[in-house]
PLY file of the C-alpha trace (Angstrom):
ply
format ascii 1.0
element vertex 432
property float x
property float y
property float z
element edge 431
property int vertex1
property int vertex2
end_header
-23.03 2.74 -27.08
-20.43 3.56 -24.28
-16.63 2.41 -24.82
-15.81 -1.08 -23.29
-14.69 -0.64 -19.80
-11.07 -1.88 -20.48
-10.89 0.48 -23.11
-11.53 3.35 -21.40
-9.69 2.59 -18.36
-6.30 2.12 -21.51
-7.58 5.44 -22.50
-7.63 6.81 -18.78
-3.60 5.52 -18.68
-2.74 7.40 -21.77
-4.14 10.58 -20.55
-2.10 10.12 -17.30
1.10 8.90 -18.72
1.51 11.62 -21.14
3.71 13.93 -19.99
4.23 12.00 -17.04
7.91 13.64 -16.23
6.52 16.39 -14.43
5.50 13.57 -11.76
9.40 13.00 -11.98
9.67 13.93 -7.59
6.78 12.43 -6.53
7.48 8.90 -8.43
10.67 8.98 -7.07
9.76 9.27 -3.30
7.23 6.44 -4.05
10.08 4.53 -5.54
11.92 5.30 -2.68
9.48 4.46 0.21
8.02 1.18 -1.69
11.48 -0.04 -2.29
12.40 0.40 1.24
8.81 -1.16 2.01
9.91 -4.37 -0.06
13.42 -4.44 1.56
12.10 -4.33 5.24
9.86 -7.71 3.74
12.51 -10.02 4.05
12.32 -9.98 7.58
8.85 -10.93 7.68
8.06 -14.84 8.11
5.80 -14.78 5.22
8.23 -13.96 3.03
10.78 -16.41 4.32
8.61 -19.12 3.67
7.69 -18.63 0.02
8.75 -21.14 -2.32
11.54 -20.94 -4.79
10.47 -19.69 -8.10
12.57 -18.41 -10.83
11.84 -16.04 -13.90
10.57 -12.22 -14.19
7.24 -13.91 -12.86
8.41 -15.43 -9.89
10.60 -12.00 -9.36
7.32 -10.43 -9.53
5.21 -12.53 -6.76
8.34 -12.37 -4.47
8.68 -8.83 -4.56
5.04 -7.59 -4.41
4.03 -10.15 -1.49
7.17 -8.55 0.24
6.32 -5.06 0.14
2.86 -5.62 0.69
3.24 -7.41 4.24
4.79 -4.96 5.38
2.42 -2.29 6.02
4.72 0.04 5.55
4.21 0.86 1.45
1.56 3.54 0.80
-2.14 3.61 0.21
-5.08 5.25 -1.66
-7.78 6.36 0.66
-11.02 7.02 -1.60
-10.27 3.29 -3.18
-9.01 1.75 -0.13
-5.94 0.31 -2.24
-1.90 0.11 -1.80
-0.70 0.76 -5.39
2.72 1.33 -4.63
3.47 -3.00 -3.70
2.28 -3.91 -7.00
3.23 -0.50 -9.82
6.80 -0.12 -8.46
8.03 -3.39 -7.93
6.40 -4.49 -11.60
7.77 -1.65 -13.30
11.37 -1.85 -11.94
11.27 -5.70 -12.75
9.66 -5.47 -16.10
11.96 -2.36 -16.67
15.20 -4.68 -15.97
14.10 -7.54 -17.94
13.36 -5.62 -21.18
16.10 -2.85 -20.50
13.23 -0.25 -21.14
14.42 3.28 -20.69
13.88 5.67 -17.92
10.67 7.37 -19.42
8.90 4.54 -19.58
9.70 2.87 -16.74
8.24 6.11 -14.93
5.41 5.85 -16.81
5.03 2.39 -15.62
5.11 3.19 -12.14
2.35 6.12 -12.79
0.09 3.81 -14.75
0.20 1.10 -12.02
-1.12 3.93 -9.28
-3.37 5.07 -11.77
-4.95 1.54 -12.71
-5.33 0.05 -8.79
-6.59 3.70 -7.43
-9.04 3.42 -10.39
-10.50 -0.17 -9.95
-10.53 0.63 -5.93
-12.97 3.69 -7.05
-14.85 1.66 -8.96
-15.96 -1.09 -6.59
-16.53 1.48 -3.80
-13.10 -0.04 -1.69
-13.89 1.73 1.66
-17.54 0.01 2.09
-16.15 -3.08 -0.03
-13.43 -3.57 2.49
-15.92 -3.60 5.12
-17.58 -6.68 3.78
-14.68 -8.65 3.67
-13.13 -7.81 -0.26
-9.60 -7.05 -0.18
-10.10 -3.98 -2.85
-5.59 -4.06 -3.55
-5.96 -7.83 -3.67
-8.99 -7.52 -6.11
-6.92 -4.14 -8.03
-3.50 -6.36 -8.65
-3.91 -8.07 -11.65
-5.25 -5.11 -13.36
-2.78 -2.46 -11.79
0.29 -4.60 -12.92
-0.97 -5.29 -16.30
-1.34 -1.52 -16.53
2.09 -1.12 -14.88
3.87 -3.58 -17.47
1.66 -2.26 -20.50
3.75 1.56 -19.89
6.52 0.07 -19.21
6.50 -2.34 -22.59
5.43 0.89 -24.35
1.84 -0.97 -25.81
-0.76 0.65 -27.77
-3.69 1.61 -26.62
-5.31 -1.27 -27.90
-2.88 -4.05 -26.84
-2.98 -2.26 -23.27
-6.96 -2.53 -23.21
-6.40 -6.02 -24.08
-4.07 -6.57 -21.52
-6.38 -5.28 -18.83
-8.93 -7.39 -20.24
-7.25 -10.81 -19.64
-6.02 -9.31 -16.45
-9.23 -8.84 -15.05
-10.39 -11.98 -15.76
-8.37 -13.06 -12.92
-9.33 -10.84 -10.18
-10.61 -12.63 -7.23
-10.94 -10.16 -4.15
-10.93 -12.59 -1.45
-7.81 -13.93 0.73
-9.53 -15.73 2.67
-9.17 -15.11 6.91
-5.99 -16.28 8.28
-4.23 -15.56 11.57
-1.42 -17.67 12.39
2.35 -16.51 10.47
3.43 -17.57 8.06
-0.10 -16.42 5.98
-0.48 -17.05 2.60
-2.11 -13.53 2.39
0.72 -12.08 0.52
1.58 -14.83 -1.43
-1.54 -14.49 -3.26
-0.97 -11.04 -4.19
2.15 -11.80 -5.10
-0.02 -13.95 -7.06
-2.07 -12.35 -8.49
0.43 -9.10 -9.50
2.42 -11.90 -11.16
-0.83 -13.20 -13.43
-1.13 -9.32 -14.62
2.06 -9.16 -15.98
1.46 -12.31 -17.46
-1.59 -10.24 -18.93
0.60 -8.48 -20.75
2.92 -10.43 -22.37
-0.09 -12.47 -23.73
-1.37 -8.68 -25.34
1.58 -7.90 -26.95
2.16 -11.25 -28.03
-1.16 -10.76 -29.66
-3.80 -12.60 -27.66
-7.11 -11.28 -27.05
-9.48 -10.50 -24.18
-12.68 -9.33 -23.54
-12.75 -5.75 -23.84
-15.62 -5.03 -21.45
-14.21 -7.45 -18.67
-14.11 -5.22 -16.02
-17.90 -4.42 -15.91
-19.01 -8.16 -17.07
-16.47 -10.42 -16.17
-15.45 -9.50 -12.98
-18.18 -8.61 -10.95
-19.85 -12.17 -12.70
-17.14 -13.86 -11.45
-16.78 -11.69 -8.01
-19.93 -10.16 -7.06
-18.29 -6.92 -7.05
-19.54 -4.01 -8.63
-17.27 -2.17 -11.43
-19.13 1.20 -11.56
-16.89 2.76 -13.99
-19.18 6.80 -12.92
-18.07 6.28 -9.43
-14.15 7.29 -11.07
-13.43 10.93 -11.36
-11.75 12.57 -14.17
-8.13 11.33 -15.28
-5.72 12.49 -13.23
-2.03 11.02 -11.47
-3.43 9.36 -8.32
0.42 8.79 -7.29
0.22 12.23 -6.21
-2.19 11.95 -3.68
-1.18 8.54 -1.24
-1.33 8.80 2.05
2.09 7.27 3.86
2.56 5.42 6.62
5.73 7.15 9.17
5.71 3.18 10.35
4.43 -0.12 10.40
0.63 0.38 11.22
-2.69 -0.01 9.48
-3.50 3.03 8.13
-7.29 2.68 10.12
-4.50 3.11 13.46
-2.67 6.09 12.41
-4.79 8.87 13.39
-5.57 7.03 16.75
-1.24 6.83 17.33
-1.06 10.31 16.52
-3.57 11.59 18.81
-3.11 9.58 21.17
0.72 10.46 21.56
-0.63 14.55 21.95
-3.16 14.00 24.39
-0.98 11.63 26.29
1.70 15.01 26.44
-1.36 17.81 27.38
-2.86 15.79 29.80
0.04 15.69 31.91
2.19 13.79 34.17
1.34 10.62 36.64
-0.18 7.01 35.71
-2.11 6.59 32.35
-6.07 5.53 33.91
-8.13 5.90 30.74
-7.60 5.98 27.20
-10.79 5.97 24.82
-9.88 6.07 20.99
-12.98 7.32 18.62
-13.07 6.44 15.17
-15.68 6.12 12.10
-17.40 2.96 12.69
-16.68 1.93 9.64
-13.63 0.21 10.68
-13.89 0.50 14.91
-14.16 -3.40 14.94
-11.21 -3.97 12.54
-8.79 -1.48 14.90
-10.57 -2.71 18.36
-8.27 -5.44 19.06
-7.38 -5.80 22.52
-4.92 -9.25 22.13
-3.44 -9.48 19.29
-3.06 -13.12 18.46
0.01 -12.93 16.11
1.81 -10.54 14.02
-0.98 -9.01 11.31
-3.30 -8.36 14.50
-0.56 -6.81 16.53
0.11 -4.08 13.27
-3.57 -3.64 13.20
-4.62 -3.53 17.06
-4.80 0.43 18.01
-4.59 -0.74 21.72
-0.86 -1.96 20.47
-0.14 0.99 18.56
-0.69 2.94 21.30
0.76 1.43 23.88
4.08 1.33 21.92
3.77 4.57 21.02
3.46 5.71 24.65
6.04 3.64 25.71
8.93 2.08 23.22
8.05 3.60 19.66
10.87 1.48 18.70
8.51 -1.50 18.50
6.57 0.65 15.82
8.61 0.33 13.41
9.50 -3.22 13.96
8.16 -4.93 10.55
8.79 -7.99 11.28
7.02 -8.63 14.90
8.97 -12.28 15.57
8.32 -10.82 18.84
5.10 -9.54 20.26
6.59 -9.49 24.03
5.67 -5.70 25.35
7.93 -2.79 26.64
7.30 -1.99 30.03
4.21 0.13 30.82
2.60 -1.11 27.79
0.22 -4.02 28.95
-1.23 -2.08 31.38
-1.72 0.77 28.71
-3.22 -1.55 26.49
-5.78 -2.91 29.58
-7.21 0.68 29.47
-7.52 1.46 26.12
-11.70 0.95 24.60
-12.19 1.64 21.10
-15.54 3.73 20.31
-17.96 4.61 17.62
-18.20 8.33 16.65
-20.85 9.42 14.20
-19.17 12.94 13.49
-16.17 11.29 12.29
-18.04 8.13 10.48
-19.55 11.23 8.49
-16.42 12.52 7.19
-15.21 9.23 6.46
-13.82 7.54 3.60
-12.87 11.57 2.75
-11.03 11.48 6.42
-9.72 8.89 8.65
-9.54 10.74 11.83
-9.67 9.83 15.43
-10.77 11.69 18.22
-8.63 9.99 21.58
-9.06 10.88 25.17
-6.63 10.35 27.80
-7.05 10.46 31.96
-3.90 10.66 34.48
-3.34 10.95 37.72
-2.63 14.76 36.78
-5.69 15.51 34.34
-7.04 14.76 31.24
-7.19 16.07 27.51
-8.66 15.00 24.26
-6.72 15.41 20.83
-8.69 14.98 17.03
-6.72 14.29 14.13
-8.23 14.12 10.74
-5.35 14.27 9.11
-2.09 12.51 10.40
1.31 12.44 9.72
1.84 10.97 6.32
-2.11 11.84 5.15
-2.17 13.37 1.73
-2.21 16.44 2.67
0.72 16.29 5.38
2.81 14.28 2.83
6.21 12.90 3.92
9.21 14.44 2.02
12.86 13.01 1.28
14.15 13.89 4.85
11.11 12.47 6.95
11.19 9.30 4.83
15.19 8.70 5.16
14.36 8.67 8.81
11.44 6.33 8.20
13.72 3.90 6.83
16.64 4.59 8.85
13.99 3.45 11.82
13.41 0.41 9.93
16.78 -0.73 9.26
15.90 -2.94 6.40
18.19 -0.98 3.48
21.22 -0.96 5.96
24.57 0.49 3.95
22.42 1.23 0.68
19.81 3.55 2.32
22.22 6.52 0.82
23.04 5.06 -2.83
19.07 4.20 -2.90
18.22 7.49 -1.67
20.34 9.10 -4.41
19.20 7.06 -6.85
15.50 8.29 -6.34
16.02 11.98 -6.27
18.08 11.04 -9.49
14.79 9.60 -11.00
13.03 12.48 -9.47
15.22 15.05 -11.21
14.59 12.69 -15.00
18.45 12.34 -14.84
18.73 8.81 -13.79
20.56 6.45 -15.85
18.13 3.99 -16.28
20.09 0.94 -15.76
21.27 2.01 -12.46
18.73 1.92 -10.30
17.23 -1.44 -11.93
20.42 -3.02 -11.27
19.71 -1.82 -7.82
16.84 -3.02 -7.39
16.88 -6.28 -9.69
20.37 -7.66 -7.91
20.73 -5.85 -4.89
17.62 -6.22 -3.81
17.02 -9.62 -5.33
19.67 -11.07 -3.32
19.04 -9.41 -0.24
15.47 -9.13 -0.47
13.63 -11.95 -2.53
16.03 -14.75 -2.65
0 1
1 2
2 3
3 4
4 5
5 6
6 7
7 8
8 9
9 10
10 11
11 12
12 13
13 14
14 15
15 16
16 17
17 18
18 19
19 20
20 21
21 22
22 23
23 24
24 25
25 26
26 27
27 28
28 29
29 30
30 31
31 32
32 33
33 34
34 35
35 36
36 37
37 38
38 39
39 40
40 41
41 42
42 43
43 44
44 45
45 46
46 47
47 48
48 49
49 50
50 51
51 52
52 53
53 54
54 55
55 56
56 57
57 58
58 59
59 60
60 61
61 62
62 63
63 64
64 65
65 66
66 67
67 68
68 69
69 70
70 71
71 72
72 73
73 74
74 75
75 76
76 77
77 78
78 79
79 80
80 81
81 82
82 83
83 84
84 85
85 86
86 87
87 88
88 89
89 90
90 91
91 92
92 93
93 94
94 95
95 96
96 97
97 98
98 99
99 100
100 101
101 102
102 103
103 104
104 105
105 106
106 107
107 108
108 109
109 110
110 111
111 112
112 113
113 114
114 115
115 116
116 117
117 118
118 119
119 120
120 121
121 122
122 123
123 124
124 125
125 126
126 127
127 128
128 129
129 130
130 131
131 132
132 133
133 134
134 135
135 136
136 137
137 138
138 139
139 140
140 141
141 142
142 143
143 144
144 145
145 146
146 147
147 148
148 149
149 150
150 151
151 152
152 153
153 154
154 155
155 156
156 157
157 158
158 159
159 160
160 161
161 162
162 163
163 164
164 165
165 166
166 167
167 168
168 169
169 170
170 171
171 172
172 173
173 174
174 175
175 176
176 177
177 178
178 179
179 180
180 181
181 182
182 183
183 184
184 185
185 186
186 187
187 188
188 189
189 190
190 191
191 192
192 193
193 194
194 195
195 196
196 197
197 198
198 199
199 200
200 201
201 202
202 203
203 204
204 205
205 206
206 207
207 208
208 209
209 210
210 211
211 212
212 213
213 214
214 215
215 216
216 217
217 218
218 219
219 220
220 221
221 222
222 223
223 224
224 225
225 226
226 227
227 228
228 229
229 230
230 231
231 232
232 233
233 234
234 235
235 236
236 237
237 238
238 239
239 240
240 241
241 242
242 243
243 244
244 245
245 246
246 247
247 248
248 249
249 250
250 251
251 252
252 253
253 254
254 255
255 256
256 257
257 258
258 259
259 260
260 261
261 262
262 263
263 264
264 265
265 266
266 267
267 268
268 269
269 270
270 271
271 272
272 273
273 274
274 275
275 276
276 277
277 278
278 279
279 280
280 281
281 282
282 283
283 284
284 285
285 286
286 287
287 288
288 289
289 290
290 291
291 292
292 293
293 294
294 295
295 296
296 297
297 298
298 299
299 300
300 301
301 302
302 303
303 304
304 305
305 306
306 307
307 308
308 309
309 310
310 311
311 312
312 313
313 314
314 315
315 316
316 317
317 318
318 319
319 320
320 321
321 322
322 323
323 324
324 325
325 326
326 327
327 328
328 329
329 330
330 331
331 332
332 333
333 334
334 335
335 336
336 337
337 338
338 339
339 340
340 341
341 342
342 343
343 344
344 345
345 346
346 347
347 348
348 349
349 350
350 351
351 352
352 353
353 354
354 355
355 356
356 357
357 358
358 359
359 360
360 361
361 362
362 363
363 364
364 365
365 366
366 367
367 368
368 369
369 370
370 371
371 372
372 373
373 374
374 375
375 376
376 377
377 378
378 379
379 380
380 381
381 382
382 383
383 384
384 385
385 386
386 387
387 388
388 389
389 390
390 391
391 392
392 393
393 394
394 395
395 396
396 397
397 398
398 399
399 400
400 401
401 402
402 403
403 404
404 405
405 406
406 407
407 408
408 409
409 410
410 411
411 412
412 413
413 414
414 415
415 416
416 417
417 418
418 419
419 420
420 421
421 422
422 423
423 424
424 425
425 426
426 427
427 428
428 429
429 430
430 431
């Protein structure tokens, strides 16, 4: 008889926790670039409009929803996921609250990666996402439970159990919304808030259903948990990709290439630009007017133009405005977005783009498989102080928080320093 699904999945934690203070660097440039993330969220309408609401739980909807409307935080490609809105912020504020030490504060962090990367894997995100589940929204309840399970320092058992009630309220679906202020993020504010919740019930001593995740949820979802679709154990914070600035991460390669070919193809007016991508998500991208701020982040004929134009505008997180730099209509005008079956067939492994450009001078095509921020051209402590510099949203305390993550990356971080940090300067600044 195989081990309940919520067991396992504790067990999987465990595995990854242990010993997590070798991870010390890399958790602390994801602390770094999620807190900046959920600082540059109080600009965004959204997050203006959300209601009062007090306590560690309201703390936690405020500051997930913030970070996560930003597309800005990080994401998992393989599970189609942003772990970084719901295991940092839920760490740090579960950290504060119980004044939990350093360790496992870290180890919350690395659990809450571990848990939403491995519920993304499990549902198949990439194809999921395509059919209109929201594979972080779905991945929330469970990643935070998992987040505040470390950072409590619960048993295996209680953890499994905490995961169990957690999953139990996974829902997957947002619903479509266009018009600001969406209550998208609220929801996964939501829903990283019932996880914690989760938690507290498990060490409290309530119960759950131990095999939740592949019987509850997909009863109550019609997703999927296909628990052999997970590889082995191991820290999925050390393999995000990162965004360089506010874009979907579908858009990035297309920015990227499009910026090179733009510079080969020489001087004279831009005529034609054709952006390839997997057509897995060539609709989602293909968004010649942008009706309001979420479509505008998304739309690679935006991204583009911006890029080719006032690159200033791509790092505006906010988007109050959506009136164009010069040049950049026009650029948009020509822009198509296209199908290609080579790079569909590296795809969810890749998310490339292959972009052609015509001037009056000549023409060139770039590919990029691998942008800027991509796993495997990661973003270190320089590249993302300039990200957030860019961004404005940390202001004065860009160098204290900067310090204060390479402190956490080095395991010599006084523990209540950067919660205090986060839990008052932020809070005021950020999620009041």
């Amino acid at each position: 008889m195989s081990e309940p699904s919520c067991s396992a999945l504790a067990a999987r934690l465990r595995a990854v926790t242990d010993g997590c203070e070798a991870l010390g660097d890399v958790a602390g440039l994801r602390v770094f670039d999620t807190l900046g993330a959920l600082a540059a969220g109080a600009s965004v309408q959204a997050t203006r409009a959300l209601p009062p609401d007090p306590g560690l739980l309201g703390e936690v909807r405020r500051a997930c929803a913030a970070a996560r409307c930003t597309e800005v935080d990080d994401f998992e490609r393989l599970s189609c996921t942003t772990p970084g809105s719901v295991a940092v912020p839920v760490a740090l504020l579960v950290g504060a609250d119980r004044d939990a030490p350093p360790g496992r504060v870290l180890a919350g962090v690395v659990a809450g990666y571990e848990a939403m990367v491995a519920v993304g894997e499990a549902i198949d995100g990439p194809a999921r996402l395509a059919r209109g589940v929201w594979p972080s929204y779905l991945g929330a309840p469970v990643a935070a439970a998992a987040a505040t399970a470390a950072t409590l320092g619960l048993d295996d058992g209680r953890t499994a159990h905490a995961l169990a009630i957690a999953a139990t309220r996974a829902v997957g679906t947002a619903g479509r919304i266009a018009q600001e202020p969406m209550s998208r993020w609220l929801v996964y504010g939501c829903a990283a808030a019932d996880g914690v919740l989760a938690a507290l019930a498990a060490e409290a001593g309530m119960l759950g259903d131990l095999d939740a995740l592949a019987g509850a949820l997909p009863a109550a979802t019609g997703v999927a948990f296909d628990a052999a679709r997970i590889p082995a154990p191991a820290p999925r914070i050390a393999g995000m990709d990162v965004k360089p600035f506010c874009t979907a991460r579908q858009a990035l390669a297309a920015v990227e290439a499009a910026r090179e070919a733009r510079a080969e193809a020489g001087g004279g007016a831009v005529r034609e630009i054709e952006v390839a991508v997997p057509a897995a998500y060539r609709a989602m991208i293909d968004r010649p007017e942008p009706a309001g701020r979420l479509e505008s982040i998304v739309s690679a004929q935006r991204q583009i133009a911006l890029a080719l134009t006032d690159d200033d505008g791509l790092y505006d997180v906010a988007r109050d405005d959506l009136a164009l730099p010069e040049g950049a209509a026009e650029l948009m005008r020509v822009t198509r977005v296209v199908a290609d079956d080579e790079l569909g067939a590296l795809y969810p492994e890749a998310w490339g783009a292959r972009v052609r450009v015509r001037t009056d001078a000549g023409e060139a095509t770039r590919l990029v498989r691998e942008p800027l921020g991509g796993r495997e051209r990661p973003l270190g402590w320089d590249e993302l102080r300039s990200k957030h510099e860019r961004i404005g949203a940390w202001g004065d305390a860009l160098p204290r928080a900067l310090r204060l993550c390479r402190d956490l990356g080095a395991g010599a971080l006084p523990a209540r320093e950067l919660l205090d940090l986060t839990t008052e300067d932020l809070r005021q600044e950020v999620v009041s």
